[in-house]
N, C-alpha and C positions, 0 to 999 in steps of 0.2 A: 810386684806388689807395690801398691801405692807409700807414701810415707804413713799417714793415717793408720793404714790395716798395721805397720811393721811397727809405729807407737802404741796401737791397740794390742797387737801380740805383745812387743816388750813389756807392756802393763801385765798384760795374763800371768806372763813368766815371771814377773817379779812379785803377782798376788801369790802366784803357787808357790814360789822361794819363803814368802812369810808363814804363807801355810805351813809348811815341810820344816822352817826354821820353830814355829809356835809346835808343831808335832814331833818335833826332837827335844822339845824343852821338858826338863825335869820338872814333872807334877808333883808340887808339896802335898805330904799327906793329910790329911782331915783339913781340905783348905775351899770344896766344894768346886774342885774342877781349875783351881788356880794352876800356872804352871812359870817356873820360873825362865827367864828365856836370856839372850847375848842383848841388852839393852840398846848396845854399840853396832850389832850385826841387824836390828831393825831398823835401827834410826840409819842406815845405809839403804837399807833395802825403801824405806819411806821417799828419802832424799831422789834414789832412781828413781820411782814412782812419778814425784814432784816432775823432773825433768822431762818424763816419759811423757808428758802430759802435751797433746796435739794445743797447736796456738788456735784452732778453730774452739778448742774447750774456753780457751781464756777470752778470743772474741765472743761465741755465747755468754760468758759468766760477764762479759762488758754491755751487749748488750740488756743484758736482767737488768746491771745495775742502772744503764740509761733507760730503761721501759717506762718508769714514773716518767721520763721528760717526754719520752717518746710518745707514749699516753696524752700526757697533758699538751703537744702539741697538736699531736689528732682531735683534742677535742675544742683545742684554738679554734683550726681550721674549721672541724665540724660547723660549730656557732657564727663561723665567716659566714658559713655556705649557705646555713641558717636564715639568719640577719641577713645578709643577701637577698635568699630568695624571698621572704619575707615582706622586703621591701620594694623586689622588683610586682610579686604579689598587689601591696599595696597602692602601687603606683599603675597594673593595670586595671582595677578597682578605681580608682580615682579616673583613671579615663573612661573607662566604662559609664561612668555615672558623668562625664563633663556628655560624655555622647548622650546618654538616657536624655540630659536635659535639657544639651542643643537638639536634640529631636522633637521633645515636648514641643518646647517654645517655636521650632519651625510651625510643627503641627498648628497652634495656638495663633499663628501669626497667617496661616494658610485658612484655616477657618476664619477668622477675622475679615481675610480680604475676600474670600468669597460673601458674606455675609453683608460685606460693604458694595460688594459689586452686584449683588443681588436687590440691596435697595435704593442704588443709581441708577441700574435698571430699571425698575421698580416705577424711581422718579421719575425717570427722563421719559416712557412712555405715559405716566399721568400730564405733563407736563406736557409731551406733544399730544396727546387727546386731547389737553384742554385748548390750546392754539389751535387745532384743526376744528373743536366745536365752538370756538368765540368768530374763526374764521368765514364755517359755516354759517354760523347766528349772523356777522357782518351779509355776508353775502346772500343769505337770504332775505334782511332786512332790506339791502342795496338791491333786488333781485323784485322783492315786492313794492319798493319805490319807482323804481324803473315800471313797471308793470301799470301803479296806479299811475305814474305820469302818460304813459304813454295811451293809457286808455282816458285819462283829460283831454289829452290833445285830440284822438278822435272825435270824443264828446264833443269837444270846442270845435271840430271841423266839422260835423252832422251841424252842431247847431247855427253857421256861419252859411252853410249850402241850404238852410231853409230859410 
């Protein structure tokens, strides 16, 4: 038998001894169940009791009285864990929303240069029309000169053979 069970029985035997001691004690009459009893034969019997008492009773009756710290440190910690996540929370929120923004402003910056390259485009084909039509215009100008000279020079050569 463990110590424990043999403290727990010693307890038994010594509640049954008070029993048996309060059941031998002379009941005063008209006293409504009073009984007078050996004051000195309890207060023995109590004292074993005291003794009988396993150290794991008195480590429980120590942890009761540390439960307020104990308590109040779990709910330290709780509020760390809290405030913690709270703030690691916080802080992916805060990147989340640096992303949302750098995303925007790419977006914002990609429209832009397409928009800009759209109307370099734009430019640079008006731009070459207009040199390949002034070019044109030269060269036709240059093209009907040539034309009328060269039909003078005939002119002036029929008229030189007649």
């Amino acid at each position: 038998m463990s110590t424990n069970n043999n403290n727990q029985a010693n307890i038994e035997d010594l509640l049954d001894e008070l029993t048996d001691v309060l059941d031998k004690g002379w009941k005063l009459p008209f006293s409504a169940g009073r009984v007078f009893v050996d004051s000195e034969e309890i207060r023995q019997i109590l004292d074993d009791v005291r003794e009988e008492i396993p150290s794991e009773v008195r480590k429980a009756q120590a942890i009761v009285a540390d439960r307020a710290q104990i308590i109040e440190d779990a709910h330290r910690e709780a509020e760390l864990v809290v405030r913690a996540a709270n703030e690691k929370a916080a802080a992916l929120v805060d990147q989340q929303e640096i992303m949302r923004q750098a995303t925007l402003k790419a977006n914002e910056i990609l429209t832009q240069a397409q928009a800009k390259f759209r109307e370099m485009k734009q430019a640079s084909a008006e731009y070459i029309d207009d040199l390949m039509r002034r070019a044109d215009d030269s060269l036709s100008e240059n093209l009907a000169e040539l034309r009328k000279t060269r039909q003078n020079i005939k002119t002036s050569q029929r008229n030189q053979q007649m």
